[in-house]
N, C-alpha and C positions, 0 to 999 in steps of 0.2 A: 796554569795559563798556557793555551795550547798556542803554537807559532804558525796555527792554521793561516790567520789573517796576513801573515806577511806574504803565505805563497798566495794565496789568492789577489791580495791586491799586486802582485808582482806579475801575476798575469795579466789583470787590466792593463798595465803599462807598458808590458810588451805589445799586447794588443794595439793598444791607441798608438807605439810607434811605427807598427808596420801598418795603420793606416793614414799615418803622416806621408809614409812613406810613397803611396796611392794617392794621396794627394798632391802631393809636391811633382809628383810626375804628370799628372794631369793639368798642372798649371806650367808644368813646363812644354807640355806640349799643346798650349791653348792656341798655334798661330802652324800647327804640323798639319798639313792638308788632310783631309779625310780621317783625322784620331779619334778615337770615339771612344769617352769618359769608362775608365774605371773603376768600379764601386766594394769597399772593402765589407764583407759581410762574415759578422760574428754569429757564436753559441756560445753557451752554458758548459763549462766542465763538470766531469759526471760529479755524483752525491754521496756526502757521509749520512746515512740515514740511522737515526737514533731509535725514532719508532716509524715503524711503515703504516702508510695509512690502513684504517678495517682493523687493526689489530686488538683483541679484544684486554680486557683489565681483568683486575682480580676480582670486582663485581657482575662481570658476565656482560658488561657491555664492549660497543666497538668503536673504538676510537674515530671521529668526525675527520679527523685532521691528524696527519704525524708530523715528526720532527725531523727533515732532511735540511742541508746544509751542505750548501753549493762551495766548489771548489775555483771557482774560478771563471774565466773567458779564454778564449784564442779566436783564433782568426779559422772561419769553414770555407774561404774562397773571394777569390778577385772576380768580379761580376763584369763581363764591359756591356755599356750600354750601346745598344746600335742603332739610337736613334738618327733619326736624318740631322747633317749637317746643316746651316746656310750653304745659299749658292752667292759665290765670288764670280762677276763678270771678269773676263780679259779680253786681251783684245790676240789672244794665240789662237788659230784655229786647230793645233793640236791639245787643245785640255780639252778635257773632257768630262766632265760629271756624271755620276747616276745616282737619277729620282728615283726614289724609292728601294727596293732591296737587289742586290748582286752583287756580282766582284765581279772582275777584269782577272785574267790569267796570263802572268808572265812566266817565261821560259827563262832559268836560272843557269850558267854557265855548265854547273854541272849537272842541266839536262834534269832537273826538277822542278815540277809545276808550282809555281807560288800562287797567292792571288789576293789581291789589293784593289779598293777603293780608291786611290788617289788616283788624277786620270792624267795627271801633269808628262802627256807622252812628247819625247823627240824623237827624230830622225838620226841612225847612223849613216856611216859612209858607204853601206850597201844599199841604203832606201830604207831599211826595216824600221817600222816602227818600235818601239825601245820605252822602256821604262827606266830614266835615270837614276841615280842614287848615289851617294858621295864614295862608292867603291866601286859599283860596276852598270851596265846596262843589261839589261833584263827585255827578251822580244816578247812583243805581245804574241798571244796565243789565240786562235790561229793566227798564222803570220802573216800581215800584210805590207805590200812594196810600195812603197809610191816611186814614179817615176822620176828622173832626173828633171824635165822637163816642164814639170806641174807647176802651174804657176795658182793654183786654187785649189784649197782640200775643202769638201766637203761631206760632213757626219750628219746624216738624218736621225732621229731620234731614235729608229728601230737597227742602228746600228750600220746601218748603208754604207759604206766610205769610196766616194767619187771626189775624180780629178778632174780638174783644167788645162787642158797641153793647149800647145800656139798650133793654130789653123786649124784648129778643132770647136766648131761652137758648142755642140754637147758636150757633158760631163760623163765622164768614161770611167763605169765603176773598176775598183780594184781590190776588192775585201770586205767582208762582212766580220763585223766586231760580236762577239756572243759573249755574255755575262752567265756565272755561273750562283748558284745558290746552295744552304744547305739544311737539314732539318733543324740543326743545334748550330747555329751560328759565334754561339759564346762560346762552342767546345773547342774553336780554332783554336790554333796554338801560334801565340803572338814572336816574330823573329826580329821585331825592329825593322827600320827601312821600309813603314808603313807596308810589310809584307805577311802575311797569314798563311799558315802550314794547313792541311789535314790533317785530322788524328781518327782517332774512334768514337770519340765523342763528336764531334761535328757531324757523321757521318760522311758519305760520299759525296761528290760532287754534282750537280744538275745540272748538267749546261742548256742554256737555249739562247731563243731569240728575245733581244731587246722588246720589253710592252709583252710578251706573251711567257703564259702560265706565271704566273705573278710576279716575274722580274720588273725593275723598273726600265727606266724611258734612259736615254741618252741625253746630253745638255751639249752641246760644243759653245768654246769659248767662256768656259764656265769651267769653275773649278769647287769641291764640296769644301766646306770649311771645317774645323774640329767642333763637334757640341760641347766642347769645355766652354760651362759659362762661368766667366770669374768669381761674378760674388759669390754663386753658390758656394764655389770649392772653397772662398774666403770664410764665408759662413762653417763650413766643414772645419776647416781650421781651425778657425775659433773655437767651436765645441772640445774637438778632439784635444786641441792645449789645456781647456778649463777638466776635461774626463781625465788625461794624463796626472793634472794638479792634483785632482782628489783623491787618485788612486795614491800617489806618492803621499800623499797625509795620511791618509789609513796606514801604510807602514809605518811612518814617525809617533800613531798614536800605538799602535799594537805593538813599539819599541818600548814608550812610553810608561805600558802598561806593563809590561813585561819588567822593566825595571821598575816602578814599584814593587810589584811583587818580591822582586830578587834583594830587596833594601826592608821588607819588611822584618821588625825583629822582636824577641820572645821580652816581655818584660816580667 
């Protein structure tokens, strides 16, 4: 009685818990501005092959079909999906949303490019616009000032950013917002703080202008929502518990069987 079945069901289980685990974070992050759903995605452990297929017999034929015997699951990667959020109305005229594909690029204390989808910008005490976060502020990249005096911000879709000063009827631009893009958008490397690194898988970064070469549009007073839809992930859950169950019963039966075996005796 080989103890194959216990490692192999012992890897389903690890399996189905590291993608509890991508679940449970995706329902924690169902209400995180701009999060966008992680998907856990398995393979097959390599094979004990008894006979390989073609192999011929002691009659000079070739076998149809051989005998291989899978070892298992694991986990080949966290997927995120980057579909478009909903858009949340507000009533801030510093949020900001983008339709369709890019990121915003803030400037990191120590002077490293990040770049994030959430557009929930404020104002520091030098004028810069600023990307919040419950440790530090982050300036948007390139950096623009709004004036002490502005009593009106306005964001046109392609990125424009004009102000309203007293005894001034025109709006008086002060910065152009640019969204960047990448080839392999999954390859980011995720930091928390709705913030995304480069790596080599991503490749480099594109920057342009908002609406042009297939960035999307700008939204003001708009903020992206997470694509976590609940019931799906609910739905996930459920499976993944009911996959967990079964896999844990294949060990109890391959225990089962094993102690027969170990109890049978000579009469």
């Amino acid at each position: 009685m080989s103890v194959q079945t216990l490692y192999s069901a012992a890897t389903g289980m690890l399996a189905m818990e590291k993608k509890l685990d991508v679940i449970a974070n995706n329902l924690a992050n169902v209400e995180t501005t701009a999060f966008k759903r992680d998907r856990a995605n398995f393979e097959d452990l390599f094979y004990r092959h008894e006979v390989f297929p073609g192999t011929e017999d002691s009659s000079g034929q070739y076998t149809p079909i051989g005998i291989s015997i899978g070892l298992g699951s694991r986990l080949s990667g966290v997927q995120t999906e980057f579909r478009q959020g909903a858009f949340q109305q507000t009533s801030n005229p510093l949020d900001v949303a983008i339709e369709g594909a890019g990121f915003f690029q803030v400037l990191d204390p120590s002077g490293q490019i990040y770049y994030t989808r959430a557009g929930n910008f404020s104002i520091n005490a030098n004028g810069n616009l600023v990307l919040g976060s419950a440790h530090t502020g982050r300036l948007l990249e390139p950096p623009i000032v709004i004036p002490n005096d502005a009593t009106a911000i306005t964001i046109t879709p392609e990125g424009r950013v004009f102000v309203q000063q007293p005894n001034n009827p025109q709006l008086t631009p002060v910065g152009e917002i640019q969204l960047v893009n990448f080839i392999n958008p999954e390859g980011l490397l995720k930091l928390g703080e709705n913030l995304y690194a480069e790596t080599d898988a991503s490749g480099p970064p594109q920057a342009g202008t908002p609406g042009q070469e297939g960035l999307g549009i700008l939204r003001q007073n708009a903020l992206e929502a997470s694509n976590v839809e609940p019931v799906r992930e609910l739905i996930d859950l459920i499976t993944t518990q009911r996959a967990f169950e079964m896999n844990s019963q294949a060990v109890q039966v391959g225990d089962q069987m094993m102690q027969l075996v170990s109890n049978l005796r000579r009469y």
